[in-house]
C-alpha positions as CSV (number, residue, x, y, z in Angstrom):
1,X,0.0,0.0,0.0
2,X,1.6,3.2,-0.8
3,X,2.0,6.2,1.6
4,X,-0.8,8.3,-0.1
5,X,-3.4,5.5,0.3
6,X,-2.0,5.4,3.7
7,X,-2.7,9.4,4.3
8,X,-6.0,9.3,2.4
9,X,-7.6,6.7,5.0
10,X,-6.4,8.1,8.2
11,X,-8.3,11.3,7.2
12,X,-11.4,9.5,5.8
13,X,-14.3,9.2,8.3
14,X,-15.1,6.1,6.8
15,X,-11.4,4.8,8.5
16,X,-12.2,6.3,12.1
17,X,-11.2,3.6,15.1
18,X,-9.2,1.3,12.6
19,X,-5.5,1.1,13.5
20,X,-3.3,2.0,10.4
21,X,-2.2,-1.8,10.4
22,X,-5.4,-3.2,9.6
23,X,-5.9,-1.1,6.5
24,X,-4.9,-3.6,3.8
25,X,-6.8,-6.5,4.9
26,X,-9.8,-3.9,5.5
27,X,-9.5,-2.6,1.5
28,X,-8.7,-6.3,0.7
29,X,-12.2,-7.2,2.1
30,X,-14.1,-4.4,0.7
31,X,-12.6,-5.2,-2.9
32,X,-10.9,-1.7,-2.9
33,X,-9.8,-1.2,-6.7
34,X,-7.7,2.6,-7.2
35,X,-8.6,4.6,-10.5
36,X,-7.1,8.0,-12.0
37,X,-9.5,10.2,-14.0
38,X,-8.3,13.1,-15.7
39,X,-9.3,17.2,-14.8
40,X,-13.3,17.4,-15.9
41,X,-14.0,13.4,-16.5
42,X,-17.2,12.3,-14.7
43,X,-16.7,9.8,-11.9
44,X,-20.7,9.4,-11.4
45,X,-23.4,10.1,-13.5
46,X,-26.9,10.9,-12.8
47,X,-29.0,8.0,-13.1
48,X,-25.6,5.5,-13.1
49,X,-26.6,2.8,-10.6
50,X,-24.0,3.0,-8.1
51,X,-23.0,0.2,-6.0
52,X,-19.4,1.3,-4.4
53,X,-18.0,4.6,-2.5
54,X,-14.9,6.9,-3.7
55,X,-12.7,8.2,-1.0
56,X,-10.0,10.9,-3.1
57,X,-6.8,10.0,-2.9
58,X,-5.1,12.6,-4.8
59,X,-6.9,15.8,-6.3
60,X,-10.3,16.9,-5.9
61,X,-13.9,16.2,-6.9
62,X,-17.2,18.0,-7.0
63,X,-20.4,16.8,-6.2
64,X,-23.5,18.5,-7.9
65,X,-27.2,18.6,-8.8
66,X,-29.2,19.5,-11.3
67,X,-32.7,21.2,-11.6
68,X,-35.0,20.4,-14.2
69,X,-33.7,23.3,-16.0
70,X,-30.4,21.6,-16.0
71,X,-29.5,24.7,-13.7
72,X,-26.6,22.9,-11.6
73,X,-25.7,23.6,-7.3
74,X,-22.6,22.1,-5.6
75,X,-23.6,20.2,-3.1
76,X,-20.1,19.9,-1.8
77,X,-16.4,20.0,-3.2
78,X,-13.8,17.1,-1.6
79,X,-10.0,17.0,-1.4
80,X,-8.0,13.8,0.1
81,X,-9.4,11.5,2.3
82,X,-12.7,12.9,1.7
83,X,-15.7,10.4,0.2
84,X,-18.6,10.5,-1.7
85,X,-21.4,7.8,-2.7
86,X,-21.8,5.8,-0.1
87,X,-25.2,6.8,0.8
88,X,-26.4,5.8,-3.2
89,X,-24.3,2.5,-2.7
90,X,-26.0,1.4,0.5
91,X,-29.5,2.6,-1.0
92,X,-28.8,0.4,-4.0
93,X,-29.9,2.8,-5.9
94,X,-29.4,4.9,-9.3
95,X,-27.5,8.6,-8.6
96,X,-29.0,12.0,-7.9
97,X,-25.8,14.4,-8.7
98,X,-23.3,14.2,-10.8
99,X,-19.7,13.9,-9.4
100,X,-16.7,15.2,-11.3
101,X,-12.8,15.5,-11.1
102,X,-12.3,19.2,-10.8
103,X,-8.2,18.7,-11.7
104,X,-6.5,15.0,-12.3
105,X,-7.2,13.1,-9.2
106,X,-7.2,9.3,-8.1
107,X,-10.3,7.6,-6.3
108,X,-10.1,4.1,-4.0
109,X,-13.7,2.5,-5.0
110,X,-14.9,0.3,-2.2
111,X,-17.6,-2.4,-2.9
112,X,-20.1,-1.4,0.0
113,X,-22.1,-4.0,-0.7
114,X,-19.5,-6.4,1.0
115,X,-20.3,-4.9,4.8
116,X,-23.2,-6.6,4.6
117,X,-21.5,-10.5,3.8
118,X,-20.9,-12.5,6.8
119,X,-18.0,-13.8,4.3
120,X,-16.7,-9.8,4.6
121,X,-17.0,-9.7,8.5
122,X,-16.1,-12.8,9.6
123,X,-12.4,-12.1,7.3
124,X,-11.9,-8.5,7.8
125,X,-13.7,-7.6,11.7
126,X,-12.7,-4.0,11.3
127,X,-15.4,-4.0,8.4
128,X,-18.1,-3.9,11.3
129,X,-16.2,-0.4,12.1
130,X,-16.8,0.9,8.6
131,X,-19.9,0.6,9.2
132,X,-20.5,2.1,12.0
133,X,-18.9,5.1,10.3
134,X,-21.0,4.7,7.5
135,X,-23.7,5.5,9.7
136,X,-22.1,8.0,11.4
137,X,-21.2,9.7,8.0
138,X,-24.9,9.3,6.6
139,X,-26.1,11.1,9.8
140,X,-23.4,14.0,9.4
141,X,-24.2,14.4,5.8
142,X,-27.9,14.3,6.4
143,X,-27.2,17.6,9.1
144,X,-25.0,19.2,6.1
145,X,-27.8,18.8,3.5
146,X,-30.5,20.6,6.4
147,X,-27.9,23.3,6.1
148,X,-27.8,24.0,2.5
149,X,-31.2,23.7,2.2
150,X,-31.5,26.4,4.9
151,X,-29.0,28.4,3.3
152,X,-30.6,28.4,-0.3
153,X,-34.0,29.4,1.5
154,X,-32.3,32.9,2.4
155,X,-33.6,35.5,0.1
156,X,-30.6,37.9,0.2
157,X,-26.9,36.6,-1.3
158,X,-24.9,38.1,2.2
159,X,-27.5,35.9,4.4
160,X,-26.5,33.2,1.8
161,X,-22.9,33.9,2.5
162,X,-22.7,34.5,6.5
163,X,-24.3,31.3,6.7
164,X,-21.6,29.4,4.5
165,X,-18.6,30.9,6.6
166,X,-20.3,30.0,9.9
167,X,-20.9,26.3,9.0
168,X,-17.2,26.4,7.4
169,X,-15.6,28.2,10.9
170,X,-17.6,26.0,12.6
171,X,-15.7,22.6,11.0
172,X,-18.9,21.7,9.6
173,X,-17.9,21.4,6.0
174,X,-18.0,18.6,4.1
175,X,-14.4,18.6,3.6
176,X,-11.6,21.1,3.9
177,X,-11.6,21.8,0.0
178,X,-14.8,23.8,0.7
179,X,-11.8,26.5,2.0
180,X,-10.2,26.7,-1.3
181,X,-13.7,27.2,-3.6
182,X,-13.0,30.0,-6.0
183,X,-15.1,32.5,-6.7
184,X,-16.5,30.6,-9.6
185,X,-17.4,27.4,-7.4
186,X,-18.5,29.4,-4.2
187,X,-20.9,31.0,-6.6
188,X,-21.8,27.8,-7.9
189,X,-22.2,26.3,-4.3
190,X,-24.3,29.4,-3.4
191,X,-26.9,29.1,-6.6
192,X,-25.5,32.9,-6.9
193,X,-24.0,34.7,-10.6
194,X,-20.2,34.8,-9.7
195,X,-20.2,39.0,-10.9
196,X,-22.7,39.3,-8.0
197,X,-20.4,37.5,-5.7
198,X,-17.8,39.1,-6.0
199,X,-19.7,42.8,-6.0
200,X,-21.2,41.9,-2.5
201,X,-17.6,40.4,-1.2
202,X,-16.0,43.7,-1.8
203,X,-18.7,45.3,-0.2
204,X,-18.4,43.1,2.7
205,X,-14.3,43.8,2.2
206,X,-14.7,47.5,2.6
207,X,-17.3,47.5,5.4
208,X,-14.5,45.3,7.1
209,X,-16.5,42.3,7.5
210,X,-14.2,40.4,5.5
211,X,-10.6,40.2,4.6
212,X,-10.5,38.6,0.6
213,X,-6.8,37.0,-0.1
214,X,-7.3,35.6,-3.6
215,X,-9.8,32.9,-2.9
216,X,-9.8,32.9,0.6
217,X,-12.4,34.7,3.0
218,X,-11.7,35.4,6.2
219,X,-13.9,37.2,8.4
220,X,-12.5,39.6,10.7
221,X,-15.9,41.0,12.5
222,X,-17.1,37.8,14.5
223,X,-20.2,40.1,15.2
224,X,-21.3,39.7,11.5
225,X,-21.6,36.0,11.5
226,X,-23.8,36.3,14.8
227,X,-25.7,38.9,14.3
């Protein structure tokens, strides 16, 4: 197992409680299979019947849905060790968003179909602790999805953006490639025109809300984000 495999897992939350030791025969029992896809190639399809979860090894992916006007909203942007599909892959079921490699990246696939094979968990017992953290993941994701909801609900694009920053200073976001969105994909993430991002960021820039250092935000008036 290489060394970025090795990185990738102990930040995935589907790897929590699972000593770094027990990692091969853990991805030997789940039938983990690695794949590299190049900068804009599709990695999930919507209506692909998906039966396995990615965690990112290298690069980054984003994860997004579509209205029926083919209008399209991130639902969340990943970086290593961060995964995706394992809520369609336990469902069974065919995909709702569309999941794409933003640059060249490489994914471990794990069949998640196997936690569920006494075969699986009598061989590799630490795959009764990836499940768990499925759970635990499902839940998490579940709370994340309330949030955008609630976010997309706000009528004007600051509310839209003061809720963002307090879910991402809060260590609520998906993963921590959410930090280095630019302004094309926060606008995307937002459901927002990117020229009207940025007009309302400078805005917040000069009222010294916010400091803007290329693509990162930082906010400098805590009072904003509680207000």
């Amino acid at each position: 197992m290489d060394d970025v495999i090795m990185r990738a897992l102990r930040r995935s939350s589907l790897f929590d409680g699972i000593d770094s030791g027990a990692f091969g025969e853990t991805l030997e029992g789940l039938g983990a299979t690695a794949r590299t896809y190049s900068a804009g190639e599709f990695l999930i399809c919507i209506g692909e019947q998906v039966r396995r979860a990615g965690i990112v090894l290298e690069g980054r992916i984003r994860i997004d849905f579509y209205d029926e006007a083919g209008n399209a909203s991130t639902v969340a942007n990943m970086g290593m060790g961060g995964t995706f599909g394992e809520a369609i892959a336990c469902a069974e079921d065919s995909s709702i968003v569309q999941v794409e490699a933003v640059g060249d990246c490489r994914v471990l696939w794990l069949d998640m179909g196997r936690l569920t094979s006494q075969r699986t968990l009598a061989k590799s017992p630490c795959a009764g602790v990836v499940m768990m953290n499925t759970l635990r993941m499902l839940a998490r994701k579940n709370m994340m999805l309330n949030r955008k909801m609630q976010m997309l609900a706000q009528k004007r694009m600051r509310d839209r953006i003061k809720l963002y920053l307090l879910v991402r200073d809060a260590g609520n976001a998906t993963d921590n490639a959410d930090k280095d969105m630019n302004r094309s994909d926060l606008a995307r993430y937002l459901s927002v025109d990117r020229s009207a991002l940025s007009r309302e960021l400078s805005r917040m820039r000069d009222e010294g809300l916010v400091m803007l250092d290329g693509t990162q935000i930082k906010v400098l008036d805590r009072r904003f984000l509680e207000a």
